[in-house]
C-alpha positions as CSV (number, residue, x, y, z in Angstrom):
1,X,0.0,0.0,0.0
2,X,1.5,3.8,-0.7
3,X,0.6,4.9,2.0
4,X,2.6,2.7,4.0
5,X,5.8,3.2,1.4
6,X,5.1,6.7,2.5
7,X,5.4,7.1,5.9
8,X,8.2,3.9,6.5
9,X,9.7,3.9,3.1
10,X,11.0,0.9,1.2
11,X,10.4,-2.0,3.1
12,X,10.6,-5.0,0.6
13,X,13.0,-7.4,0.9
14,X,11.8,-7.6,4.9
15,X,8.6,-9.7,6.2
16,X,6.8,-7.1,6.8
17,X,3.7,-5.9,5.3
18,X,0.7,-3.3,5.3
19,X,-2.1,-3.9,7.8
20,X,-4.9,-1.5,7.3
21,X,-8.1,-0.4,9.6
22,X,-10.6,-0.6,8.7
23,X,-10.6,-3.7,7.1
24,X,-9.7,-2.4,3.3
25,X,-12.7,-5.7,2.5
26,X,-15.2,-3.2,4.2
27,X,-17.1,-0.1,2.5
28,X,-15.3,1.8,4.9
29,X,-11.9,0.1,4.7
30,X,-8.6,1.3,2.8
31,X,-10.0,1.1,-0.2
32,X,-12.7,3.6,0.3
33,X,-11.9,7.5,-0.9
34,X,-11.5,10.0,1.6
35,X,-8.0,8.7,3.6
36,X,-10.0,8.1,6.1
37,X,-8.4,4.6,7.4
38,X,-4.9,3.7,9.4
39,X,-2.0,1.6,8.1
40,X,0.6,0.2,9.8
41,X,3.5,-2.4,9.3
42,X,3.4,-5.6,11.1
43,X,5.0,-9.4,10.6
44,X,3.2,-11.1,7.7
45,X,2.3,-14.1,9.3
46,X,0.5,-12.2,11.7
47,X,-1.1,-10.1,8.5
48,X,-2.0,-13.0,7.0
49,X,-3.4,-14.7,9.8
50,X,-5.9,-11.4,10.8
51,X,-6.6,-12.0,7.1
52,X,-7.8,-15.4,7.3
53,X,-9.7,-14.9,10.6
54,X,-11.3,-12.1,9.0
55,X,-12.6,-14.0,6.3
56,X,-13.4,-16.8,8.3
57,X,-15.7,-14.3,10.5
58,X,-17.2,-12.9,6.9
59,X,-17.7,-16.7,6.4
60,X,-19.0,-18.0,9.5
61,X,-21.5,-15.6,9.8
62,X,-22.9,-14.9,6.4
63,X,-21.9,-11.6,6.1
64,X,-22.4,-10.9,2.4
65,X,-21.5,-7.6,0.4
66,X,-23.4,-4.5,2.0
67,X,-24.0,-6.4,5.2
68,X,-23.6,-4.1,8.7
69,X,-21.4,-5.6,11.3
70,X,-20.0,-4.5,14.8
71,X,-16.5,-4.6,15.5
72,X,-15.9,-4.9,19.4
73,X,-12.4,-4.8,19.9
74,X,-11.1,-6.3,23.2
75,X,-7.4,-7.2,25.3
């Protein structure tokens, strides 16, 4: 993502990668217009993992395109 090559610079060739919020897979995610998100570098694995669990959630509970959901983050 630029706009993490922006702020941390060049960082291929390491294991990390951009993790954005919210969810760039949500209307109002990355994606969206506006800059209106946060990105962050963090270990792939981990990246990938939130990726997975996230779609397992989408999954899991039938959320389909244009669906409302809550996100309750919690320690």
């Amino acid at each position: 993502m630029a706009t993490c090559k922006d702020v941390w610079g060049d960082y291929s060739g390491t294991k990390l990668q951009c993790d954005e919020y919210p969810f760039a897979s949500t209307k109002e995610g990355a994606a969206a217009p506006g800059n209106r998100f946060s990105a962050r570098l963090i270990e792939g694995t981990d990246n990938e993992t939130g990726g997975r669990r996230l779609n397992d959630m989408f999954t899991l509970n039938r959320i389909l395109n244009g669906d409302a959901f809550y996100v309750k983050i919690t320690p």
